[in-house]
Backbone as a ProteinNet text record, in pm:
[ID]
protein_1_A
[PRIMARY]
XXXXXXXXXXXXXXXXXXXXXXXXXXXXXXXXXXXXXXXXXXXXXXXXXXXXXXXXXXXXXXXXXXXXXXXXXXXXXXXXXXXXXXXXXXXXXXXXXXXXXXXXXXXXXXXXXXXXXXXXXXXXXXXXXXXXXXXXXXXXXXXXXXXXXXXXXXXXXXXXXXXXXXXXXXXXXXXXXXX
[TERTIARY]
-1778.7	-1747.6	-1661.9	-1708.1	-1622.6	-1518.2	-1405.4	-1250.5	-1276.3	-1347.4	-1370.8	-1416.9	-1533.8	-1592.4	-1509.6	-1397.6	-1309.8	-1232.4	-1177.6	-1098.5	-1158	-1254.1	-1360	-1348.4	-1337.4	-1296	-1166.4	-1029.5	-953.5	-949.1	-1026.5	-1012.9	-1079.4	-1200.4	-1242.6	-1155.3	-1066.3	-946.6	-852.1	-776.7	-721.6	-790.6	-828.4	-908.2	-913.8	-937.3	-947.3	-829.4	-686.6	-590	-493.6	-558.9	-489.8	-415.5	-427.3	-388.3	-216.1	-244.2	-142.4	-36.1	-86.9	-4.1	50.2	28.7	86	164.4	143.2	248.1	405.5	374.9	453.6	547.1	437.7	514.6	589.2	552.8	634.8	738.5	756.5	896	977.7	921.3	972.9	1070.3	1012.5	1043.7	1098.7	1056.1	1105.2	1062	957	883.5	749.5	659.7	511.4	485.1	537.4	509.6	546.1	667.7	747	637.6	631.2	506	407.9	342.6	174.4	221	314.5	330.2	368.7	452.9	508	344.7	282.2	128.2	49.2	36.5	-34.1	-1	88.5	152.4	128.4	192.4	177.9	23.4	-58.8	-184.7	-217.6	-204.7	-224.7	-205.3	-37.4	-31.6	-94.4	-108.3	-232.8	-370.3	-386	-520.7	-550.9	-480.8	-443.7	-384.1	-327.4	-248.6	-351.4	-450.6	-513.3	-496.2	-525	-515	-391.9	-295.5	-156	-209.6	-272.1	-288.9	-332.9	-314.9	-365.5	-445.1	-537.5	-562	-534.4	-455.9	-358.7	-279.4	-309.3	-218.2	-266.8	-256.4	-263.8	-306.5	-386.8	-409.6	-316	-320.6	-184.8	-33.3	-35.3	114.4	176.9	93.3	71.4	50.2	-31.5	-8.4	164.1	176.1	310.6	401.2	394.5	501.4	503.4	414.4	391.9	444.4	374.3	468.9	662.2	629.7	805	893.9	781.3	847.7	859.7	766.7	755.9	884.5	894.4	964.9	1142.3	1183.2	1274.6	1319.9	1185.6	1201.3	1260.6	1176.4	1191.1	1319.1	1389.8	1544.9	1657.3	1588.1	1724	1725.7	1623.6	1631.3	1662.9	1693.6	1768	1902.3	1927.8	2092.1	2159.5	2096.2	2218.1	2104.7	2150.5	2004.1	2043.4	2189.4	2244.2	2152	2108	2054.7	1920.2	1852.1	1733.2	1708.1	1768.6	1752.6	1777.1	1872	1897.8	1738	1732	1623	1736.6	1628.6	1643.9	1616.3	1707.9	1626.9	1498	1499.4	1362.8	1293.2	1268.7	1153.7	1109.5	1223.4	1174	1081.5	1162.6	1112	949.6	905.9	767.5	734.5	767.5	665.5	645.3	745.2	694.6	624.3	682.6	546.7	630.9	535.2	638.9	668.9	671.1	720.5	824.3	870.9	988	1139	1195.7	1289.8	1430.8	1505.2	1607.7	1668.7	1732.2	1872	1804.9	1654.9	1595.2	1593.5	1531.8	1524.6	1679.1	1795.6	1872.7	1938.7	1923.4	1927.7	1869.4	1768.6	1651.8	1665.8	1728.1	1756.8	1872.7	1913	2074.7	2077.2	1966.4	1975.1	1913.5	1932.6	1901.7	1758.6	1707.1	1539.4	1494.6	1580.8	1489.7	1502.5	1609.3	1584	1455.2	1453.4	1357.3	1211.2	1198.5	1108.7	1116.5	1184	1165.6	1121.1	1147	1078.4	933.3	917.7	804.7	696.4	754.6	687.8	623.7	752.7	765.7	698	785	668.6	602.3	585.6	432.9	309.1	357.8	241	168.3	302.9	277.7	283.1	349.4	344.6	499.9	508.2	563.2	691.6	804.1	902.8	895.9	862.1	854.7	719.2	631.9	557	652.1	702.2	772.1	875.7	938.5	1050.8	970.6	816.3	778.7	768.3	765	698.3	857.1	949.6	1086.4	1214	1116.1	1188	1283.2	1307.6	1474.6	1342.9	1420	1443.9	1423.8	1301.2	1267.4	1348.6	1452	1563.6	1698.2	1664.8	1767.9	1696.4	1554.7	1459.6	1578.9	1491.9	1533.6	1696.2	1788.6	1930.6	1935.8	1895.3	1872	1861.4	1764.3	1660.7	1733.4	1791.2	1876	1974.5	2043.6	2190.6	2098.6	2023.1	1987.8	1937.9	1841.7	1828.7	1947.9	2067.4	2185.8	2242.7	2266.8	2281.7	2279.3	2084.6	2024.2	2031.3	2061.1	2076	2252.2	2341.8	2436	2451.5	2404.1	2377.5	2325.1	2233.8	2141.8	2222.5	2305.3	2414.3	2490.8	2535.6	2625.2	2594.5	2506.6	2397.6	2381.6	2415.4	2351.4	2502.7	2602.4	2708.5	2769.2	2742.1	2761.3	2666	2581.1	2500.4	2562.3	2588.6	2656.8	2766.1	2866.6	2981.4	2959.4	2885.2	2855.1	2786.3	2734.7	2681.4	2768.5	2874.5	2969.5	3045.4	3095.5	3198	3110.3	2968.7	2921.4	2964.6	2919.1	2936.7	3040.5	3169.8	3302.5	3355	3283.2	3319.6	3239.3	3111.9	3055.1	3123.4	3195.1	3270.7	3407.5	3419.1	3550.1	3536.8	3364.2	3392	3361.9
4719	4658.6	4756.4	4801.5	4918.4	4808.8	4902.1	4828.2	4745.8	4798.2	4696	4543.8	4564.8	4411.5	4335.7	4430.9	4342.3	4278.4	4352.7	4293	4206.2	4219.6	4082	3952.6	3968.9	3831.3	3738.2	3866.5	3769.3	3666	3670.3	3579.5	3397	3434.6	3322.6	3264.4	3375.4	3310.2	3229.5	3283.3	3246.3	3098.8	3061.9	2924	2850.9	2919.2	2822.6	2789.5	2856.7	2817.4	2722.2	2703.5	2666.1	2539.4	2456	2325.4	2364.7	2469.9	2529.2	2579.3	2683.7	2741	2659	2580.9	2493	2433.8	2372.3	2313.7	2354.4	2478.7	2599.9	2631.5	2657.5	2663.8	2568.4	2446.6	2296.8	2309.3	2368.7	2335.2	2431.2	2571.7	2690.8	2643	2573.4	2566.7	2407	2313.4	2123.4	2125	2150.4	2035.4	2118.5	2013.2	2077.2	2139.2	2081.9	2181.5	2347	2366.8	2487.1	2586.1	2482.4	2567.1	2590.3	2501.2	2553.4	2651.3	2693.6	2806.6	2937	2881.2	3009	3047.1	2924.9	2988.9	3033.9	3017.5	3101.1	3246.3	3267.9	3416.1	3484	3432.8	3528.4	3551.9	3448.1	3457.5	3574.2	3591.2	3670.5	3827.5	3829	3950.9	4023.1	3843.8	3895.7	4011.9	3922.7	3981.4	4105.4	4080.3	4273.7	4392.5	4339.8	4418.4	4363.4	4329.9	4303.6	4437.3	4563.7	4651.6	4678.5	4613.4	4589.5	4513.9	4407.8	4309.5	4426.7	4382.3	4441.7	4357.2	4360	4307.3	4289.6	4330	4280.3	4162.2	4142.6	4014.9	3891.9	3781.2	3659.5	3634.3	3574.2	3591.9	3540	3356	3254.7	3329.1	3406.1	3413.7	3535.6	3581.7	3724.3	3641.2	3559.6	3526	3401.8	3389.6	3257.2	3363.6	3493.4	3572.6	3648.7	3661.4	3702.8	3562.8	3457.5	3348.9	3361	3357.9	3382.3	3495.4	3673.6	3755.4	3722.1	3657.7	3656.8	3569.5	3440.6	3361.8	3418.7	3530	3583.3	3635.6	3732.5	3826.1	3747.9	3628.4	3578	3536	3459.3	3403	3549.6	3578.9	3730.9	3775.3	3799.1	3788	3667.4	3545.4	3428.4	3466.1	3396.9	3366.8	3288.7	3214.7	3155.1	3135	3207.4	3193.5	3075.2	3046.5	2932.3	2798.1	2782.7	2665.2	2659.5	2831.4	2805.8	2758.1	2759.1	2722.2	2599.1	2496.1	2370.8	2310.8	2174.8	2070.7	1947.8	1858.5	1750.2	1619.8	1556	1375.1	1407.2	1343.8	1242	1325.5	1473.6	1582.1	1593.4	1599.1	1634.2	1504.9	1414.6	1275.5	1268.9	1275.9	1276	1380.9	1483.4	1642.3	1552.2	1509.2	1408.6	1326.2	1203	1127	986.3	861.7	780.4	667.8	725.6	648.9	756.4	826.1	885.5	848.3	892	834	863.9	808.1	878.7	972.3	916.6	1002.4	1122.9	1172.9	1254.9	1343.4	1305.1	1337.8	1364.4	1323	1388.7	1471	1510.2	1619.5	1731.2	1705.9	1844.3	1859.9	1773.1	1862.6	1956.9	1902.8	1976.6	2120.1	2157.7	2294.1	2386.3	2487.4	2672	2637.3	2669.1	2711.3	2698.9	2870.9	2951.5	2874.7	2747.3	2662.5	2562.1	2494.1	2420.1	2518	2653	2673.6	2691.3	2750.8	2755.8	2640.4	2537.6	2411.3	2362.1	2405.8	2432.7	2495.4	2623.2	2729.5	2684.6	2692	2607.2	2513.8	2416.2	2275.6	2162.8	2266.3	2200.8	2245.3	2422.1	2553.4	2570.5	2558.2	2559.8	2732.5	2828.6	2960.9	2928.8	3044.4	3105	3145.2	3211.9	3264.3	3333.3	3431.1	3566.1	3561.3	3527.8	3559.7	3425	3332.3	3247.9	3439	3462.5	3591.5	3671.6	3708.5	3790.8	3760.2	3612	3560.5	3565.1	3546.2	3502.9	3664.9	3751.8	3868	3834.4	3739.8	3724.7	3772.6	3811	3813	3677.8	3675	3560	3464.3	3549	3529.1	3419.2	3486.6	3408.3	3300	3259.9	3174.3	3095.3	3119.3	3013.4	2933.1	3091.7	2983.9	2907.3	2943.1	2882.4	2698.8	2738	2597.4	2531.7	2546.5	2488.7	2456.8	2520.6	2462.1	2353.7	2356.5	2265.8	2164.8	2145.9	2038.4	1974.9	2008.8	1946.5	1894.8	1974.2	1874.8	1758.6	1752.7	1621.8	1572.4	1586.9	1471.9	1442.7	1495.3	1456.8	1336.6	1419.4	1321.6	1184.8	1186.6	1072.3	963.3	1003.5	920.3	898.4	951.2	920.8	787	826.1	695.3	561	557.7	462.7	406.1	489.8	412.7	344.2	397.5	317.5	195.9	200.3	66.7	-13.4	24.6	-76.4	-123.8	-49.3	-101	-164.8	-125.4	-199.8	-369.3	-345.5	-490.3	-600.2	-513.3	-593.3	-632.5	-573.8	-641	-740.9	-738.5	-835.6	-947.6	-938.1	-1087.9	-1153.4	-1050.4	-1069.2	-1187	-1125.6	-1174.6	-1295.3	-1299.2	-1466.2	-1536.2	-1497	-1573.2	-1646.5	-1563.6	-1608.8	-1747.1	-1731.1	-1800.4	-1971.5
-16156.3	-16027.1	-15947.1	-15826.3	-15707.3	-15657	-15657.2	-15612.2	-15498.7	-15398.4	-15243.3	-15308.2	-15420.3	-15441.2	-15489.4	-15575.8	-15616.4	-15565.4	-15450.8	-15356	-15283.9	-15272.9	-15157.3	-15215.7	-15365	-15464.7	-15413.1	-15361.3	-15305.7	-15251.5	-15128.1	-15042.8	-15117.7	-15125.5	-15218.2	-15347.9	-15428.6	-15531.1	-15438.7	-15319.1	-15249.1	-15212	-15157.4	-15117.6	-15250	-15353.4	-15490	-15503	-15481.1	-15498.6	-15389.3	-15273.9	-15172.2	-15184.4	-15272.5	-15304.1	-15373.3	-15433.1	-15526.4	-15460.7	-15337.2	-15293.5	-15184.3	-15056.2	-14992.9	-15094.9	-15217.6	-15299.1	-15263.9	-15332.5	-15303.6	-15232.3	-15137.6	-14968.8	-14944.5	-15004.7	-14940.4	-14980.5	-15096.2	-15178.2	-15149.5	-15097.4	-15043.3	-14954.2	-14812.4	-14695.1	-14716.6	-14776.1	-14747.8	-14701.2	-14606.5	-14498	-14455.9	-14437.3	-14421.8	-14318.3	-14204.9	-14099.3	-14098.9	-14146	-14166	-14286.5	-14374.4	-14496.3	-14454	-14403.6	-14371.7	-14250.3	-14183.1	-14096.5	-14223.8	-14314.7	-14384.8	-14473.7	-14497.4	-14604	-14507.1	-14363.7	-14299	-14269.5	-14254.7	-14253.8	-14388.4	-14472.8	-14628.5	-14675.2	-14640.5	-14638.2	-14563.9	-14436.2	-14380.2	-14409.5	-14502.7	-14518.1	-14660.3	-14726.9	-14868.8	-14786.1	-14771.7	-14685.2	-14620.9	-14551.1	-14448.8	-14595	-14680.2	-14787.8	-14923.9	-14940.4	-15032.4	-15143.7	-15109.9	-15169.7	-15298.2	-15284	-15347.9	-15478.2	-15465.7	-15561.7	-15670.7	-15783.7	-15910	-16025.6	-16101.5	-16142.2	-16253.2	-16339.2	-16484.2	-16445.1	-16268.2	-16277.3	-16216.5	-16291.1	-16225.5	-16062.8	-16009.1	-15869.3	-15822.7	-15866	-15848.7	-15828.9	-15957.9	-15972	-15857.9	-15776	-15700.6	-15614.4	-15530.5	-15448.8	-15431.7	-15544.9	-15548.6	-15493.1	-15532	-15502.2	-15362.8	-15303.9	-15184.9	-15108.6	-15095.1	-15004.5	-15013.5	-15155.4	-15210.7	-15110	-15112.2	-15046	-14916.5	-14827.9	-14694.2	-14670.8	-14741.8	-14705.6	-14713.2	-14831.5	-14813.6	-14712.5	-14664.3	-14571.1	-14400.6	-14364.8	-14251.9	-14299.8	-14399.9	-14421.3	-14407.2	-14436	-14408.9	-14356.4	-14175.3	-14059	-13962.3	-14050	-13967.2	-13926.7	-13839.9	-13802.6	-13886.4	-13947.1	-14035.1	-14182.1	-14264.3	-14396.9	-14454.4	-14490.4	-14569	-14509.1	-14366.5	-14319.2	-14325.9	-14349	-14388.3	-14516.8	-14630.7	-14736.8	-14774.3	-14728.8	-14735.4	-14700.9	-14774.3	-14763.9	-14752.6	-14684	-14625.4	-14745	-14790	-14882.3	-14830.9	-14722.9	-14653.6	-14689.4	-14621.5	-14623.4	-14782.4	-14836.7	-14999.4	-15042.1	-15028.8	-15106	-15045.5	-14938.8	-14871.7	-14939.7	-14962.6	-15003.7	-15178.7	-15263	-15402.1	-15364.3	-15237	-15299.4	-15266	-15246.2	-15237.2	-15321.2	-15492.6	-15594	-15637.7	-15533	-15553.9	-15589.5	-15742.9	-15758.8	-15720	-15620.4	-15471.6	-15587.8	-15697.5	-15776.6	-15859	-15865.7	-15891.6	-15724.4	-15635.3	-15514.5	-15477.7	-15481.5	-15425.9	-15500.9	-15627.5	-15726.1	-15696.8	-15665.6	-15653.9	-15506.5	-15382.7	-15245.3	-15255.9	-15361.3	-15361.6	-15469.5	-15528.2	-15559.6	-15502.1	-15517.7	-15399.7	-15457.8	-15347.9	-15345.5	-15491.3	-15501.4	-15631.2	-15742.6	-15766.6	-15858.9	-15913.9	-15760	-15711.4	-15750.6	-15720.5	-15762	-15862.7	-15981.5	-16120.9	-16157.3	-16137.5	-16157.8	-16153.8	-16031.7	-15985.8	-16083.3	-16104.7	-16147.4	-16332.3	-16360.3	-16531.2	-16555.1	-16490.8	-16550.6	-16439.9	-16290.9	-16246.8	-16245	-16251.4	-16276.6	-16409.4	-16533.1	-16627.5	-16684.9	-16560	-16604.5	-16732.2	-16791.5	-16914.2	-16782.8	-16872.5	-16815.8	-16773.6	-16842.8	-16827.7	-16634.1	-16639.3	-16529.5	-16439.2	-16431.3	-16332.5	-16282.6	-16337.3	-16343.8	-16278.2	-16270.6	-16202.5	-16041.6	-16042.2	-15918.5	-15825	-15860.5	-15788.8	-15842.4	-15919.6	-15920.4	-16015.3	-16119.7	-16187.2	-16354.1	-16434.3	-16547.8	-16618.1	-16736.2	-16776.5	-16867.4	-16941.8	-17000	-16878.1	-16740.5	-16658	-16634.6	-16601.4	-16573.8	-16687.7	-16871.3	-16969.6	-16944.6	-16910.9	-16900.9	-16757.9	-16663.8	-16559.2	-16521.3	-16650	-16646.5	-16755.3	-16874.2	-16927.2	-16852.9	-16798.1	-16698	-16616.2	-16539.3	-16429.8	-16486.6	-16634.8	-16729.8	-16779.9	-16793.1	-16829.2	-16759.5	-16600.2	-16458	-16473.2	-16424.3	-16415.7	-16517.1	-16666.1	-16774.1	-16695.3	-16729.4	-16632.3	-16508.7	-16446.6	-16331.9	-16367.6	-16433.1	-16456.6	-16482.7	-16660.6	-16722.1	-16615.6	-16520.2	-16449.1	-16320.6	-16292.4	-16243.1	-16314	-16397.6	-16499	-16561.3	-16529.7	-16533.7	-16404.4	-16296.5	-16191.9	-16128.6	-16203.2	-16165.9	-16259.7	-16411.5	-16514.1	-16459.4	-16400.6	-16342	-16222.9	-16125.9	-16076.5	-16068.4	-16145.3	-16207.9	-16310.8	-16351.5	-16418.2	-16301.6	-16230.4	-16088.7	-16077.8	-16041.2	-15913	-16021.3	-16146	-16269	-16236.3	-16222.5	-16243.3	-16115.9	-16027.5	-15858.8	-15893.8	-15924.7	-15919.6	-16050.1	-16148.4	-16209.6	-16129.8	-16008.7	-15984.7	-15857.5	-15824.2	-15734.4	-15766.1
[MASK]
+++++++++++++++++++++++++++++++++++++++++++++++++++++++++++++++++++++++++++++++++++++++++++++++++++++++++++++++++++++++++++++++++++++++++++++++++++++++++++++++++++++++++++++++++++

């Protein structure tokens, strides 16, 4: 197969993956409008830069990382990057879904991107560490402790939830005992 045909394959992998990568993008950016602008651009620069791609690698995980770079690139030409990176409850909870559970949802608005995507990457992609590490540039070893700290969080958090509804629910007893 001559390198051009191979590259002509892109575009058609690309389309096979499009479900995947808007995913992506959503979680990149919080909100769909902002993504399907950020997956039209990175798309774009797949394409014009097709030549880059290599083939020892994953199409997915090469294109996950190209949205990834673009989206850096436009945040570190913002005026304020800290505000590009924040997500919104509402926006997140709609990009899950709406048997969304809030104290999961306001867990996951409240960590940096690149968390949110390790998440992503791990256990909605199903990539290994080591290639999640290729896609977001960290070391697959930081991926593993990464994702352990942020799994202990949310067990954290959770218990912590679950004691304030208990207490909570013991007051309300307490108050209709008194009346």
């Amino acid at each position: 197969m001559q390198a051009e045909d191979f590259h002509d394959q892109i575009r058609p992998g690309l389309i096979a993956h499009l479900p995947r990568l808007k995913r992506f993008a959503d979680v990149v950016v919080g909100e769909r409008a902002g993504a399907t602008a950020l997956l039209r651009r990175a798309l774009n620069v797949m394409l014009a830069e097709q030549h880059r791609y290599r083939r020892d690698r994953a199409l997915d995980a090469w294109a996950f990382a190209e949205i990834y770079a673009t989206w850096l690139a436009e945040v570190s030409d913002a005026e304020d990057p800290e505000a590009q990176q924040s997500i919104a409850e509402g926006s997140l909870a709609a990009l899950i879904g709406r048997d969304a559970d809030w104290e999961t949802v306001r867990f996951l608005a409240g960590l940096p991107v690149e968390h949110r995507l390790m998440l992503l990457l791990v256990y909605g992609e199903g990539f290994d560490y080591a290639e999640a590490g290729r896609v977001l540039d960290i070391s697959a070893d930081m991926i593993a402790a990464r994702l352990i700290r942020i799994s202990a969080a949310f067990a954290d958090r959770l218990c912590a939830a679950r004691r304030r509804k208990r207490t909570a629910g013991a007051e309300a007893v307490d108050r209709s005992n008194l009346s």
